[in-house]
N, C-alpha and C positions, 0 to 999 in steps of 0.2 A: 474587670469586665467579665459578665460570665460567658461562658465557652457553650456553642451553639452544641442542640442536640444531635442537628443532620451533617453533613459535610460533602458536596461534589465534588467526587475525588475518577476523574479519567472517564467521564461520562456516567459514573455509577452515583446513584444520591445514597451514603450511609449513615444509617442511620445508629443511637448509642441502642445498646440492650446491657440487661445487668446478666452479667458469664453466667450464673449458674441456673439464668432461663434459658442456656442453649446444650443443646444436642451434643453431649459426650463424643460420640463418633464424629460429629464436625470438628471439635476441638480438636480431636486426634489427628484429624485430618488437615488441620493448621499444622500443627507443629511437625508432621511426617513431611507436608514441603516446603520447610524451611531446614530438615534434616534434623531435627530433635528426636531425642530417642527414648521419648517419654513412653508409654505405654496408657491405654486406657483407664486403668488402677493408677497408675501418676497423676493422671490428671483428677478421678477420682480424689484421692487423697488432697493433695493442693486446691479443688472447691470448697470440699471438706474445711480447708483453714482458713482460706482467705475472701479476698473480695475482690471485684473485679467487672469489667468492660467488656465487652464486644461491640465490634463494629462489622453489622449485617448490611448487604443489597436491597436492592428493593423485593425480592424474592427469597430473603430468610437466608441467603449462602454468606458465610462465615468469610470477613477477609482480614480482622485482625482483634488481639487481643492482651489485656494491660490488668495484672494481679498487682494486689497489696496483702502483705500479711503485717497488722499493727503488733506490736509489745508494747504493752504499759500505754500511757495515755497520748505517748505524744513523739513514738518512732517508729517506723516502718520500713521492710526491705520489699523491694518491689520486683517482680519476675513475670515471668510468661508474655514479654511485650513482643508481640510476634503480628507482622503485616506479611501478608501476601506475596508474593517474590513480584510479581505484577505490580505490587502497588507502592512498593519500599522505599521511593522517593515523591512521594506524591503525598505527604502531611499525613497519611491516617497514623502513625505513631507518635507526631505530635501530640495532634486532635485527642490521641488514648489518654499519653500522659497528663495534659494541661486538665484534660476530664478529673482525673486522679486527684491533681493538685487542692484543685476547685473545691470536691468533696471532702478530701484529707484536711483541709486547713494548712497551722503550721507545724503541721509532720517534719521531722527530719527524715531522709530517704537513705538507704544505703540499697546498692545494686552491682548486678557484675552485667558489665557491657562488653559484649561483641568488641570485635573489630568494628564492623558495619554499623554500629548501633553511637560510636563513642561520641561523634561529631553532635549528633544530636545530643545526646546528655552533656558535653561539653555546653551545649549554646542555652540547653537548660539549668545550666548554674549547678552542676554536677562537679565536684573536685577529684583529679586524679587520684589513689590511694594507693596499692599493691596490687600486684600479677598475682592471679589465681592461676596455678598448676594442674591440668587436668591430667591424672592419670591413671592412664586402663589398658587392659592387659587380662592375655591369659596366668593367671596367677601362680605362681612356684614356689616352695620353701628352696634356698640357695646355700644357706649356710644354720649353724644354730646358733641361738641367742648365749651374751652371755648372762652369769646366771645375777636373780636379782641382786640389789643392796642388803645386806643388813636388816632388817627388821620389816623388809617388805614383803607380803603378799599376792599373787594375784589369784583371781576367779571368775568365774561366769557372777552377771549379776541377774540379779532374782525381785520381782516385787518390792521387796523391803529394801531396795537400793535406788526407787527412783528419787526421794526427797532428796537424797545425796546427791546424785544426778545430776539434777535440777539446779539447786544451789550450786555447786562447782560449775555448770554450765554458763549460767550465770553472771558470773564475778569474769570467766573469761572474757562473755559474749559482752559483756558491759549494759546488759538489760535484762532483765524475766523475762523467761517465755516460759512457763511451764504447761500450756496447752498446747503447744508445740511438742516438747518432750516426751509430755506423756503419749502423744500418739507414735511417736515414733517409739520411742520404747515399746509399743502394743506391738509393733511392726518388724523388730529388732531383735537381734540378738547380740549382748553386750559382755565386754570383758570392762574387768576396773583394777586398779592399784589399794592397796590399803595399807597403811601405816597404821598396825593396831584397828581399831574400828573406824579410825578417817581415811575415809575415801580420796585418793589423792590424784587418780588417773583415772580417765573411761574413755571406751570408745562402744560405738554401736554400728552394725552393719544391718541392713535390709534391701531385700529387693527392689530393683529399679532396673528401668529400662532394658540392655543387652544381658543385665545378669545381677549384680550385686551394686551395693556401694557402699562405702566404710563412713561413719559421718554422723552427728560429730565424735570429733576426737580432743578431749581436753588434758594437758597432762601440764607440765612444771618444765618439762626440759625433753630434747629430742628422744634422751633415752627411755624415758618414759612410755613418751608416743610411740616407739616401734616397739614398746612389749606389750601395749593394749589393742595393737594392730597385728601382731603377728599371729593371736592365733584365728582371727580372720583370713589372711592368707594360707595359713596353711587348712583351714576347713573349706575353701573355695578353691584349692590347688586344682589345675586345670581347667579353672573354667573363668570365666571373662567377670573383672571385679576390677574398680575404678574408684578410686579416690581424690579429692580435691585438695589442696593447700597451697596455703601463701606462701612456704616453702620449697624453695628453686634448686635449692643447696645445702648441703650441708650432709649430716649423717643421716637424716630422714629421707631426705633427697636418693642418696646413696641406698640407703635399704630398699626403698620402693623401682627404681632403675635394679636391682638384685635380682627382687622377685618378681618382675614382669611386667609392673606399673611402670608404665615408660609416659614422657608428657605425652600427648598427643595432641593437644590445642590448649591454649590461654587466652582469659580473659582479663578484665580489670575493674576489681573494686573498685567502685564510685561513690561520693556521698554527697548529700544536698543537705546543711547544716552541720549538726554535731559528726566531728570525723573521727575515722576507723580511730587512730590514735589516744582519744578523747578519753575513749572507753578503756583500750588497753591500757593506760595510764592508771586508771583504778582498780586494776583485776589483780591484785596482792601475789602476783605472779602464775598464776592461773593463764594459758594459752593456747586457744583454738589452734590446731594442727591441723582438721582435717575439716572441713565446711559440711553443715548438714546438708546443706545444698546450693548450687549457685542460687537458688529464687531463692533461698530461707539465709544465703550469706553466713 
């Protein structure tokens, strides 16, 4: 059955629009009250990539919003689903998603839901998967690394390092995205592992929101991941830089609690078809550490 255009929702008639016929500074002004710490330039950047809904009044004011960013032909992570504080049990974040569905086809979805948000992605055939770890923090060096393995490398990476990138991003994430990477790379500034000339670790950090954020981070083992991360931390020392992982515990856990990334809220991966697992099953050992972002998963 297709999903109507309008919806009266608490005496308002809302109606759909496509997001990136609307007003930057209303978007902003979505997610500032709902407590997002997005920034004008965030949301720039995520138009930029994806696709997406709005749900306007009868007077053009903004009261909620539902992005999709597709990889390859038939999977998408979905983000910015964000209603109104006034209207957040009143259907318009149904009304967004079922909109989504309609258009996507048979998308598989992956997403990271709120607390607030879970019930409904539950009752949408959403599967529980893993806690996402938010964490941020004024940033510290606390102790120093110890020194690499044997035959390994590291350095800043340069242009001639996105193809590597990419592919190892890749085999982690369990899908291409390399229009994704490539901009965030534009955006970035990246450290990597090398074993000889393969590339065996990266991570990328760029600005967002209150200050930085590390992401993604791909690497083979924890140890890895806090030497593609650390000199991130130590180039943001003192100042507010945040990172995401499905990691609660362990030595990553430990390093990040060190240097001043402390959790500070979690979420939880969802998925609507093919699950998180699916993909990590075929990534030859390759593992997302650090999420590019909860909308990009």
């Amino acid at each position: 059955m297709a999903v109507p255009e309008s919806l009266v929702v608490d005496s308002y008639e809302m109606q759909l629009a496509d997001i990136r016929s609307v007003a930057l500074d209303q978007l902003h002004a979505l997610s500032i009250a709902v407590g997002w710490p997005h920034r004008e330039d965030d949301w720039r950047f995520l138009l930029n990539m994806g696709h997406g809904f709005a749900a306007l009044d009868e007077i053009g004011r903004v009261f909620g919003s539902a992005m999709w960013f597709p990889y390859g032909r038939n999977f998408a992570t979905i983000g910015m689903v964000i209603t109104s504080p006034r209207l957040q049990t009143n259907g318009t974040g149904r009304w967004l998603m079922e909109k989504m569905f309609e258009t996507c086809g048979s998308y598989d979805f992956r997403l990271s839901a709120t607390r607030a948000s879970r019930r409904l992605y539950t009752s949408l055939k959403f599967d529980h998967e893993k806690t996402v770890y938010q964490c941020q923090g004024e940033a510290y060096v606390r102790s120093e690394l110890p020194p690499l393995p044997d035959g390994i490398s590291a350095r800043q990476l340069g242009s001639a390092d996105m193809a590597a990138v990419t592919s190892l991003d890749a085999r982690a994430f369990g899908v291409g995205r390399a229009e994704l990477m490539a901009r965030l790379f534009d955006h970035s500034v990246g450290y990597g592992l090398f074993r000889g000339d393969e590339l065996v670790a990266f991570s990328l950090c760029r600005p967002f929101g209150r200050g930085h954020v590390i992401g993604p981070v791909v690497a083979h083992s924890e140890e890895e991941a806090i030497a593609v991360i650390s000199p991130h931390v130590a180039a943001h020392t003192g100042h507010f830089l945040r990172l995401d992982t499905h990691f609660g515990q362990g030595a990553l856990a430990a390093f990040l609690t060190a240097n001043g990334l402390l959790v500070y809220d979690t979420v939880l991966t969802m998925s609507r078809g093919r699950r998180l697992g699916d993909f990590e099953a075929a990534s030859g050992g390759a593992m997302t550490f650090a999420l590019a972002a909860q909308t990009f998963c």
